[in-house]
mmCIF file of the N, C-alpha and C atoms, coordinates in Angstrom:
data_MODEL
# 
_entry.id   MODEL 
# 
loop_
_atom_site.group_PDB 
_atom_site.id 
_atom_site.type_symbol 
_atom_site.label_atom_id 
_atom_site.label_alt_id 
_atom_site.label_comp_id 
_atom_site.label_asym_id 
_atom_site.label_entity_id 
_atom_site.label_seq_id 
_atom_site.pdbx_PDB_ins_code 
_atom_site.Cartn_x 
_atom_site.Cartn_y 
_atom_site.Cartn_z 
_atom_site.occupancy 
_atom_site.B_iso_or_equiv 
_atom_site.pdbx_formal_charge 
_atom_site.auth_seq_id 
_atom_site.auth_comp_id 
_atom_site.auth_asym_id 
_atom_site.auth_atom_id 
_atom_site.pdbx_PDB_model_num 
ATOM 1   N N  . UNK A 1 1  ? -39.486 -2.408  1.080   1.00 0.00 ? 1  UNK A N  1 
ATOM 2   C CA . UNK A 1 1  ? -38.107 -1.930  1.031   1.00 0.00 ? 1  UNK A CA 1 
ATOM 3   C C  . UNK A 1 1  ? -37.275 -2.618  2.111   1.00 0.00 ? 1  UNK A C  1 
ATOM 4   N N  . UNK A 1 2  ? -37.931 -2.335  3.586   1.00 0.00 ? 2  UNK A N  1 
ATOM 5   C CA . UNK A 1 2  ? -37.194 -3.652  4.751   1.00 0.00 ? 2  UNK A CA 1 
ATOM 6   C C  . UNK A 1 2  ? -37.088 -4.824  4.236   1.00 0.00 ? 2  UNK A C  1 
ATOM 7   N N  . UNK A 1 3  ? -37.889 -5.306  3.470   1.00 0.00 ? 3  UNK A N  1 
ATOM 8   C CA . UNK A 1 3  ? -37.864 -7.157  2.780   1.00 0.00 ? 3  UNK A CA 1 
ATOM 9   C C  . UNK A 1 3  ? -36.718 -7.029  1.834   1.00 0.00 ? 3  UNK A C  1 
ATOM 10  N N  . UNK A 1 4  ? -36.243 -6.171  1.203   1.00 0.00 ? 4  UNK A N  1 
ATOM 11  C CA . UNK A 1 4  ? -35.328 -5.864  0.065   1.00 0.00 ? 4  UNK A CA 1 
ATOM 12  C C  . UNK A 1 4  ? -34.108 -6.176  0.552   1.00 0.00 ? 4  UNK A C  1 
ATOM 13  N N  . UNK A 1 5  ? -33.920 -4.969  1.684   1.00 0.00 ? 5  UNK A N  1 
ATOM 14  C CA . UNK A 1 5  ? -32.672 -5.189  2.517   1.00 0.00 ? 5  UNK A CA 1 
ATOM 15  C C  . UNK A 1 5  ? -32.237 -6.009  3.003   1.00 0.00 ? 5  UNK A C  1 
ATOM 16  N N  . UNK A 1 6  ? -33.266 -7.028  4.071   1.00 0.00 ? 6  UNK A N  1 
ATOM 17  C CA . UNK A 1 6  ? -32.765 -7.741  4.580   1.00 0.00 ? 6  UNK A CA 1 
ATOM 18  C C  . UNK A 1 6  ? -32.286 -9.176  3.910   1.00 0.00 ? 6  UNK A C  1 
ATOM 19  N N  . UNK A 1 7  ? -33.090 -8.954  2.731   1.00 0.00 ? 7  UNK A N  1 
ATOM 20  C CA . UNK A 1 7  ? -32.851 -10.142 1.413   1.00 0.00 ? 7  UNK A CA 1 
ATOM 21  C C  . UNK A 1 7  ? -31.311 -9.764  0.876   1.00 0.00 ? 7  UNK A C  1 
ATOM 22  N N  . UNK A 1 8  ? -30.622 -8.371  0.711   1.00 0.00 ? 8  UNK A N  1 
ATOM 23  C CA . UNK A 1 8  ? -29.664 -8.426  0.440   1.00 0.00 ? 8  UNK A CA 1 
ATOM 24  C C  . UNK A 1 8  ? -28.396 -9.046  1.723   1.00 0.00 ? 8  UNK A C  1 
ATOM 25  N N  . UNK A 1 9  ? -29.217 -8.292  2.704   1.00 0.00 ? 9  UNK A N  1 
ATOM 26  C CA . UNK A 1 9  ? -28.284 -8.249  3.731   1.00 0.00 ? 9  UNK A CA 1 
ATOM 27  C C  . UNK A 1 9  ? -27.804 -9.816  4.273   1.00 0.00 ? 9  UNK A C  1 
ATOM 28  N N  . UNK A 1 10 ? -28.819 -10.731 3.811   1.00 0.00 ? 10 UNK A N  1 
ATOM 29  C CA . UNK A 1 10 ? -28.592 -12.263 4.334   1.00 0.00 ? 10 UNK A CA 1 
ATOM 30  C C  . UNK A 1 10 ? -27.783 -12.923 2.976   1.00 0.00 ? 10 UNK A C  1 
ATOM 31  N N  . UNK A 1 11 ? -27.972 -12.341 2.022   1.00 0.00 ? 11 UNK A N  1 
ATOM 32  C CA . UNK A 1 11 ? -27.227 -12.886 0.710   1.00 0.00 ? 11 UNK A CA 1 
ATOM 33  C C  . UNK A 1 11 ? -26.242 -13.133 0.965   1.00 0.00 ? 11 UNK A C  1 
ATOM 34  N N  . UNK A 1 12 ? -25.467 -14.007 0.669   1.00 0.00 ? 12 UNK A N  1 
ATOM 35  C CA . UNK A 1 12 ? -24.029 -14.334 0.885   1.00 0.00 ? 12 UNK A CA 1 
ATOM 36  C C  . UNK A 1 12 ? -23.526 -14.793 -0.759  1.00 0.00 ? 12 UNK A C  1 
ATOM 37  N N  . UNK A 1 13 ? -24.261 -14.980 -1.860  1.00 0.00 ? 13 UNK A N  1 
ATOM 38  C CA . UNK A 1 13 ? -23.813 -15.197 -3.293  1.00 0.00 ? 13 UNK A CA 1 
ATOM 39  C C  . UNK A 1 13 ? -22.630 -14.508 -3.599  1.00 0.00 ? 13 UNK A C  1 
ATOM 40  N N  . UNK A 1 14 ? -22.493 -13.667 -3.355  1.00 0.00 ? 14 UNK A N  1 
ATOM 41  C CA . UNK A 1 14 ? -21.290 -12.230 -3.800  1.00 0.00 ? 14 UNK A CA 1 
ATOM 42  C C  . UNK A 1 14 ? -20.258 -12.377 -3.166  1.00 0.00 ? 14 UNK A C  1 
ATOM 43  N N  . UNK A 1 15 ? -20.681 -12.911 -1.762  1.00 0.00 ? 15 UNK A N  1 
ATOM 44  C CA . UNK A 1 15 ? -19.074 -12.526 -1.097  1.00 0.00 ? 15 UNK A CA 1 
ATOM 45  C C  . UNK A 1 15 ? -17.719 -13.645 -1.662  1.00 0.00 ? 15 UNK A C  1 
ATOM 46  N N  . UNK A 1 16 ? -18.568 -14.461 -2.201  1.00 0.00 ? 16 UNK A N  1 
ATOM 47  C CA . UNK A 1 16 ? -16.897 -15.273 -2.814  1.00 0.00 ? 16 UNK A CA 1 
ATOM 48  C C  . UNK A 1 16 ? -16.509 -14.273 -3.674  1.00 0.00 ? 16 UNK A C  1 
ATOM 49  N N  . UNK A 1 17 ? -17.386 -14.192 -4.742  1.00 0.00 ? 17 UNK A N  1 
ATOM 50  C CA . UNK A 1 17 ? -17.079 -12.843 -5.759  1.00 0.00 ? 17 UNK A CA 1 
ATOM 51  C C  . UNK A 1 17 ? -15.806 -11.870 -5.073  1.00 0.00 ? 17 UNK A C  1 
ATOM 52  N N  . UNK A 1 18 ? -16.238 -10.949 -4.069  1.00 0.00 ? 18 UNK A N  1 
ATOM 53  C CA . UNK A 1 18 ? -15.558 -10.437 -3.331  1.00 0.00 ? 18 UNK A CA 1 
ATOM 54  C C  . UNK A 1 18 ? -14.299 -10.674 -2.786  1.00 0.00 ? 18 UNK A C  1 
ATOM 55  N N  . UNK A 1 19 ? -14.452 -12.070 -2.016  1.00 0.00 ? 19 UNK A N  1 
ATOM 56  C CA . UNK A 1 19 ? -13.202 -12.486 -1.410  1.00 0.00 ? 19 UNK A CA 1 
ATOM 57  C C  . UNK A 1 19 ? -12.275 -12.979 -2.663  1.00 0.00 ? 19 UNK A C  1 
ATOM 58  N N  . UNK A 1 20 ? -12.517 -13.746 -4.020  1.00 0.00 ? 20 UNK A N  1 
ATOM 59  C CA . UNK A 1 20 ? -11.951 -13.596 -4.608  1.00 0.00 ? 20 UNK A CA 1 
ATOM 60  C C  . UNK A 1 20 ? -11.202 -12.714 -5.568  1.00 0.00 ? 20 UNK A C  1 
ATOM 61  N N  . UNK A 1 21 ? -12.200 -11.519 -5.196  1.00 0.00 ? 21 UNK A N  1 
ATOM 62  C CA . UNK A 1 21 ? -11.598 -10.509 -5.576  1.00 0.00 ? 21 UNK A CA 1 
ATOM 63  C C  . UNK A 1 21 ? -9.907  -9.829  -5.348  1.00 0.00 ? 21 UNK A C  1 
ATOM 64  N N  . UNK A 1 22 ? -10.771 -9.894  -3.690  1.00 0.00 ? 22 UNK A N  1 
ATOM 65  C CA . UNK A 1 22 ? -9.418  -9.500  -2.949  1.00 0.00 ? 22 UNK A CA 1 
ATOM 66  C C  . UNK A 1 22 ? -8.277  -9.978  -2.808  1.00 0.00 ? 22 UNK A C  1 
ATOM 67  N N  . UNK A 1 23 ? -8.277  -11.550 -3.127  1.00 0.00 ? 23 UNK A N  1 
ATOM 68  C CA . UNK A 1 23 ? -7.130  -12.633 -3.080  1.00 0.00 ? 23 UNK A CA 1 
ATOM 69  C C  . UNK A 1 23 ? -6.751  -12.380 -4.302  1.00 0.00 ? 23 UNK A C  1 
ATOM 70  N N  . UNK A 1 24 ? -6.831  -12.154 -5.198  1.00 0.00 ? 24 UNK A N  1 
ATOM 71  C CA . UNK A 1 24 ? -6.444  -11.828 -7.003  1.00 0.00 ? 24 UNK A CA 1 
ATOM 72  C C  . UNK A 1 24 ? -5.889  -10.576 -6.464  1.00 0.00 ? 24 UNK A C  1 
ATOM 73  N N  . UNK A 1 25 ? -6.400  -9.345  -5.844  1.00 0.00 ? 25 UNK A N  1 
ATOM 74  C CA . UNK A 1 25 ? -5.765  -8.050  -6.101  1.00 0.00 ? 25 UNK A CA 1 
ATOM 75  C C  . UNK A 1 25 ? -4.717  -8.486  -4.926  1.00 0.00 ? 25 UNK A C  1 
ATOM 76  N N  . UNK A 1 26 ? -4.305  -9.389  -3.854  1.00 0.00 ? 26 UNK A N  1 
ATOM 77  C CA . UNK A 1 26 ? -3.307  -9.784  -3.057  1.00 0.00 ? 26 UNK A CA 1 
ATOM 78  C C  . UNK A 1 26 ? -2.437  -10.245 -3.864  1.00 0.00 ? 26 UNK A C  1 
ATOM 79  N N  . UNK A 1 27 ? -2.606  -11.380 -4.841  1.00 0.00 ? 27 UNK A N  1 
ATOM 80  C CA . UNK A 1 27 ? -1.651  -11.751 -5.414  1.00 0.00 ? 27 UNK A CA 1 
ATOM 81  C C  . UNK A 1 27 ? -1.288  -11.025 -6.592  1.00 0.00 ? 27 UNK A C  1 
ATOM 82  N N  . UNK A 1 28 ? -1.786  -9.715  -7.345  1.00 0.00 ? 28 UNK A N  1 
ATOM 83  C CA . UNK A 1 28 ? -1.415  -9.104  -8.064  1.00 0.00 ? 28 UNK A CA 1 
ATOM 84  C C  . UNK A 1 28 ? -0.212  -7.733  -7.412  1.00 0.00 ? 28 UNK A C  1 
ATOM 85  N N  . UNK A 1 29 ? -0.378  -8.230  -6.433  1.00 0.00 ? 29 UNK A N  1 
ATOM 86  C CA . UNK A 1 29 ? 0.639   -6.552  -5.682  1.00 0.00 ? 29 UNK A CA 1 
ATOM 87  C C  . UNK A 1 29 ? 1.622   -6.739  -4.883  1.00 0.00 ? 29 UNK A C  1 
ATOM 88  N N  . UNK A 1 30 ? 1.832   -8.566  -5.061  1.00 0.00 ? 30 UNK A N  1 
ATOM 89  C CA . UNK A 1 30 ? 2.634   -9.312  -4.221  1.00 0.00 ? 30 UNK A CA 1 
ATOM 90  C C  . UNK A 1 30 ? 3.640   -9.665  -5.645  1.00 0.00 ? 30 UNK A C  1 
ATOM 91  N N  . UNK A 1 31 ? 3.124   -9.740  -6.431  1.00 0.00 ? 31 UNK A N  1 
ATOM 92  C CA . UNK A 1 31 ? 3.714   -9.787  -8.412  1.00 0.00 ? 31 UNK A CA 1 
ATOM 93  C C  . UNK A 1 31 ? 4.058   -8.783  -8.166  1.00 0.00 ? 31 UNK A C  1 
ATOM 94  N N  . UNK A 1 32 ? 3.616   -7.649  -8.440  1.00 0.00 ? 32 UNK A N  1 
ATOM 95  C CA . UNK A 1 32 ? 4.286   -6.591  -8.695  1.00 0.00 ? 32 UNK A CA 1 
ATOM 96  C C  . UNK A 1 32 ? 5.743   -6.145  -7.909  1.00 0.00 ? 32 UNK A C  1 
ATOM 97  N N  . UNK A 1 33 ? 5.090   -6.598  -6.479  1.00 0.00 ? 33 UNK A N  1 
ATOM 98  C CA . UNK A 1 33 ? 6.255   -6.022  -5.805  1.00 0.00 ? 33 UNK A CA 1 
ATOM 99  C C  . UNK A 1 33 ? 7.861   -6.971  -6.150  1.00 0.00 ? 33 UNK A C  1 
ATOM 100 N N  . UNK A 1 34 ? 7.518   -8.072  -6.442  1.00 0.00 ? 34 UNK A N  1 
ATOM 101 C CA . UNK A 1 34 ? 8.262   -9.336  -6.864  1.00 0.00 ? 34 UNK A CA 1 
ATOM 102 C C  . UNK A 1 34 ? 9.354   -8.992  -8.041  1.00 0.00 ? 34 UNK A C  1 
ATOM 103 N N  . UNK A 1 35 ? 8.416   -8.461  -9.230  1.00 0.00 ? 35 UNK A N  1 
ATOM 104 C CA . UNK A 1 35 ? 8.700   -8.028  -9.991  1.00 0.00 ? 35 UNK A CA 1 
ATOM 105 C C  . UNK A 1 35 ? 9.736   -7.041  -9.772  1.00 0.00 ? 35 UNK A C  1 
ATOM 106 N N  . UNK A 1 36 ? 9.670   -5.658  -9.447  1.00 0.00 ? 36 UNK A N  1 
ATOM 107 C CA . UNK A 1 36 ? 10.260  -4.420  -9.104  1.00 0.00 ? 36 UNK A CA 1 
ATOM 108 C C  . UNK A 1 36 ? 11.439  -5.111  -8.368  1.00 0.00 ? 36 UNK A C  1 
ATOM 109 N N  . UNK A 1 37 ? 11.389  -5.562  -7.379  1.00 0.00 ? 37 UNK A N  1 
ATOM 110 C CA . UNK A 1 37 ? 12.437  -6.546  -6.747  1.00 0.00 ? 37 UNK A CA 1 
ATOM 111 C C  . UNK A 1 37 ? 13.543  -7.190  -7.908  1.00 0.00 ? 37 UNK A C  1 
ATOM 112 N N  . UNK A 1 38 ? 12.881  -8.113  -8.340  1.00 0.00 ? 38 UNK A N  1 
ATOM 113 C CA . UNK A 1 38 ? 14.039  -8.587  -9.439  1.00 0.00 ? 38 UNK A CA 1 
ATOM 114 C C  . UNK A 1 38 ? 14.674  -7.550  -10.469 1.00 0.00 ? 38 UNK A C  1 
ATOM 115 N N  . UNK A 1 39 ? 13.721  -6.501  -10.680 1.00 0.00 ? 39 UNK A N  1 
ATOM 116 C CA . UNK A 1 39 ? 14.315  -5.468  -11.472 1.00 0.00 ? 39 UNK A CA 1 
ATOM 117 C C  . UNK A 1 39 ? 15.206  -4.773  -11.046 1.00 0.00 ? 39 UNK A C  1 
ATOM 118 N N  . UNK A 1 40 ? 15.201  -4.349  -9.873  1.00 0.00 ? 40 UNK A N  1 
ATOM 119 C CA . UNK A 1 40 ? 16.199  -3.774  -9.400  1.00 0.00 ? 40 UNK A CA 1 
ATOM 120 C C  . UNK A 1 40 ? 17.594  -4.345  -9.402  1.00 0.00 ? 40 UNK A C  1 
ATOM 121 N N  . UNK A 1 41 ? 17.455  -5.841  -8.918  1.00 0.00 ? 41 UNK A N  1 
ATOM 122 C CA . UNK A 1 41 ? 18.644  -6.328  -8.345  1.00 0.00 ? 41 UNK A CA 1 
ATOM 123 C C  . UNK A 1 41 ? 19.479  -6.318  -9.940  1.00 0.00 ? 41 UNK A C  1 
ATOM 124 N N  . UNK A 1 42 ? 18.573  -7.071  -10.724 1.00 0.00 ? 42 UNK A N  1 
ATOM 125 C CA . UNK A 1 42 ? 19.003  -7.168  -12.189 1.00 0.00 ? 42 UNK A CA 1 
ATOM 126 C C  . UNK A 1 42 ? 19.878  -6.099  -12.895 1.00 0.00 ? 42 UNK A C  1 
ATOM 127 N N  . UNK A 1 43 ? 19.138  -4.696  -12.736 1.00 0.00 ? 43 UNK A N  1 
ATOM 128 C CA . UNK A 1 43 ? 19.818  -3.443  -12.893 1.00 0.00 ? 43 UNK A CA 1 
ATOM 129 C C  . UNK A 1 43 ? 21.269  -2.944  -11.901 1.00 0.00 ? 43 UNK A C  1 
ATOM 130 N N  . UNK A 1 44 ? 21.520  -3.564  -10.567 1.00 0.00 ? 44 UNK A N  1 
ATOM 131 C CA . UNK A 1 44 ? 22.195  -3.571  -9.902  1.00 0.00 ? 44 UNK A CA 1 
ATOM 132 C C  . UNK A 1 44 ? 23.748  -4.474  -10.952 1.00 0.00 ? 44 UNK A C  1 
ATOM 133 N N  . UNK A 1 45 ? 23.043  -6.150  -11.382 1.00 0.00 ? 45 UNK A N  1 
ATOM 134 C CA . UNK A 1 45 ? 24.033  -6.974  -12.093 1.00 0.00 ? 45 UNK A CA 1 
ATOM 135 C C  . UNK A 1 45 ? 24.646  -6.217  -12.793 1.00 0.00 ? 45 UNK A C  1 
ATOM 136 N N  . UNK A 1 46 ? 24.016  -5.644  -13.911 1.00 0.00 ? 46 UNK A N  1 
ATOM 137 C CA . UNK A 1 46 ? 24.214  -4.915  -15.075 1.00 0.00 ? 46 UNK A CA 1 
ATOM 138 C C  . UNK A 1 46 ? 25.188  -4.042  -14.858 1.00 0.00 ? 46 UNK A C  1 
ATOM 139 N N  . UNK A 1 47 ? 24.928  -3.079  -14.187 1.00 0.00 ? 47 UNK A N  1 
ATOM 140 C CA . UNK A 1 47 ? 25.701  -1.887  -13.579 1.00 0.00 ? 47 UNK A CA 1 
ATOM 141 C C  . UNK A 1 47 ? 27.470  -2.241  -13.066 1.00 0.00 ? 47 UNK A C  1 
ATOM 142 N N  . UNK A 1 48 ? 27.098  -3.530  -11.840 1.00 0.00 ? 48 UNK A N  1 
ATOM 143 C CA . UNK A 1 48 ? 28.427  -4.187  -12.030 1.00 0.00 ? 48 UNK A CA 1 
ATOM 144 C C  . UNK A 1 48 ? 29.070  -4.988  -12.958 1.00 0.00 ? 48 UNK A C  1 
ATOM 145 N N  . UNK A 1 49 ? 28.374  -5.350  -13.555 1.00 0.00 ? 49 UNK A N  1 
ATOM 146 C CA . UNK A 1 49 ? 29.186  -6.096  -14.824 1.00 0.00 ? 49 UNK A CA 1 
ATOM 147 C C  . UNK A 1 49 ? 29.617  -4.933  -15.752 1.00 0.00 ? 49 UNK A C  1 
ATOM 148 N N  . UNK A 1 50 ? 29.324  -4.042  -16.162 1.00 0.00 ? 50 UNK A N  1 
ATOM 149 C CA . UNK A 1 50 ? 29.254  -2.659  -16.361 1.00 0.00 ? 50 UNK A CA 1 
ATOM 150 C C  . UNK A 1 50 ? 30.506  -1.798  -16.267 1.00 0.00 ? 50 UNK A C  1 
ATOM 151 N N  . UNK A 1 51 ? 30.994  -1.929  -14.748 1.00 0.00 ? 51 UNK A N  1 
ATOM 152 C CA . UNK A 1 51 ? 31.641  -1.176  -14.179 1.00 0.00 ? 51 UNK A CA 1 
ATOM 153 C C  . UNK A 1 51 ? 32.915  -2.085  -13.910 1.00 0.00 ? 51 UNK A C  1 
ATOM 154 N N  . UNK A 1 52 ? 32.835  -3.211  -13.685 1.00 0.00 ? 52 UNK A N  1 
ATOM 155 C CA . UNK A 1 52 ? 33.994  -4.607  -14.417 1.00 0.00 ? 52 UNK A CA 1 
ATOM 156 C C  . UNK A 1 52 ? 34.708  -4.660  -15.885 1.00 0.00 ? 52 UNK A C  1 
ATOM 157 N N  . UNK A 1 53 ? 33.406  -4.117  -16.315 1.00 0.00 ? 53 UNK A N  1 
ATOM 158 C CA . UNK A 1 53 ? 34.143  -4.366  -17.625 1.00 0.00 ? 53 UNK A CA 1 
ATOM 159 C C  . UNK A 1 53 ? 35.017  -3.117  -18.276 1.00 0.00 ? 53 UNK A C  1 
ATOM 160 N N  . UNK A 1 54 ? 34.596  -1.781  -17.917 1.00 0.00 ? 54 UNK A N  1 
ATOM 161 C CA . UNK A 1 54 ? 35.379  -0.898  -18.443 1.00 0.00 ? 54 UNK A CA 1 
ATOM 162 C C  . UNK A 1 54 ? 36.374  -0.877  -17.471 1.00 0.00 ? 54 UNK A C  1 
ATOM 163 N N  . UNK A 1 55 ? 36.985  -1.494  -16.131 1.00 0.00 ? 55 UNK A N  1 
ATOM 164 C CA . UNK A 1 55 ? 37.916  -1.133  -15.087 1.00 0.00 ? 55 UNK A CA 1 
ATOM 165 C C  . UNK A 1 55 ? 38.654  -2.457  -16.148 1.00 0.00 ? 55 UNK A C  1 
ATOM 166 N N  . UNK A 1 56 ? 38.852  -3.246  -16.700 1.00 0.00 ? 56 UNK A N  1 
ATOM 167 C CA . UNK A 1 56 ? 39.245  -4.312  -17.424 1.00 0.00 ? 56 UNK A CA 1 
ATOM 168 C C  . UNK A 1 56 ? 40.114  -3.603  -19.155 1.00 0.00 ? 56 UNK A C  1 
ATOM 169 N N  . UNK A 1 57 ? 39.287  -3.027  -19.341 1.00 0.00 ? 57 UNK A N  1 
ATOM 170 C CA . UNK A 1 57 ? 39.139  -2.408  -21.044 1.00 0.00 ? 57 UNK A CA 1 
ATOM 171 C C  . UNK A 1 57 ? 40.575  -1.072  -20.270 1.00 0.00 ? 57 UNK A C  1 
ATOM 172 N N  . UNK A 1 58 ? 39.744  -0.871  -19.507 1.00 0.00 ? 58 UNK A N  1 
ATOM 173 C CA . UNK A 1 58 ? 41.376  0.878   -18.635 1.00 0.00 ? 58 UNK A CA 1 
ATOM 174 C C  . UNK A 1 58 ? 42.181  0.366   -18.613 1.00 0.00 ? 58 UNK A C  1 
ATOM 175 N N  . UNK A 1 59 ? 42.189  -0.974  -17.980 1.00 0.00 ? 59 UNK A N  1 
ATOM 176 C CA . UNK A 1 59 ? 43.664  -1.517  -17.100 1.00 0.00 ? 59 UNK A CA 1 
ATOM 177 C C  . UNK A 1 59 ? 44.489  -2.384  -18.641 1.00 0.00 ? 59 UNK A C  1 
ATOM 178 N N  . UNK A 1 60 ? 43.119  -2.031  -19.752 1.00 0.00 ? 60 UNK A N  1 
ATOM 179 C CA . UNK A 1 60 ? 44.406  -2.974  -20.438 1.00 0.00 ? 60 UNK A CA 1 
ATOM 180 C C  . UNK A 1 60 ? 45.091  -2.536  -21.626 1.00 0.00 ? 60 UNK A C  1 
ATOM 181 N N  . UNK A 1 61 ? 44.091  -1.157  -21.904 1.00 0.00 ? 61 UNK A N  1 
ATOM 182 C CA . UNK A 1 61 ? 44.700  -0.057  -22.750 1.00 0.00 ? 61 UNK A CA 1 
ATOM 183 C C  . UNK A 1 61 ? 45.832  0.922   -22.194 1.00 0.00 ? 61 UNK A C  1 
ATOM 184 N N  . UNK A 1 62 ? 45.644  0.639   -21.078 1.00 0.00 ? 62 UNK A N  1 
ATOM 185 C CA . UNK A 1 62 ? 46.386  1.484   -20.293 1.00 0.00 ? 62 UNK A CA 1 
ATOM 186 C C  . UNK A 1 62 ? 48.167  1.460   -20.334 1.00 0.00 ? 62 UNK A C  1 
ATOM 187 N N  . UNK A 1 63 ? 49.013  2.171   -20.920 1.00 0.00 ? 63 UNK A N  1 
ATOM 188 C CA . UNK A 1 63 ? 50.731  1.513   -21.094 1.00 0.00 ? 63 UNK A CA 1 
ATOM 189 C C  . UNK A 1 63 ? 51.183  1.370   -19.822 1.00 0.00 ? 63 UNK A C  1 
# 
């Protein structure tokens, strides 16, 4: 069982596994956050173009 362990414990096969793991879930939450970012601002455009356009449509129905 000590021969087992220490056979795992010197293994190093996995840890790329691992570290690539972790660099994929880094760059997946660095996307995401990226993402949410542009969404927002995008929803921000919208909103003012939005709010342009009916102050435009008032001012011109308006007598």
């Amino acid at each position: 069982m000590k021969k087992m362990l220490n056979s795992f414990w010197r293994d190093e096969s996995g840890a790329a596994l691992v570290e690539y793991g972790i660099a994929l879930l880094v760059v997946i939450l660095v996307g995401a956050g990226a993402l949410v970012t542009v969404a927002n601002n995008t929803e921000a455009q919208f909103s003012d173009a939005e709010t342009a356009t009916t102050a435009v449509r008032t001012a011109a129905t308006t007598p």
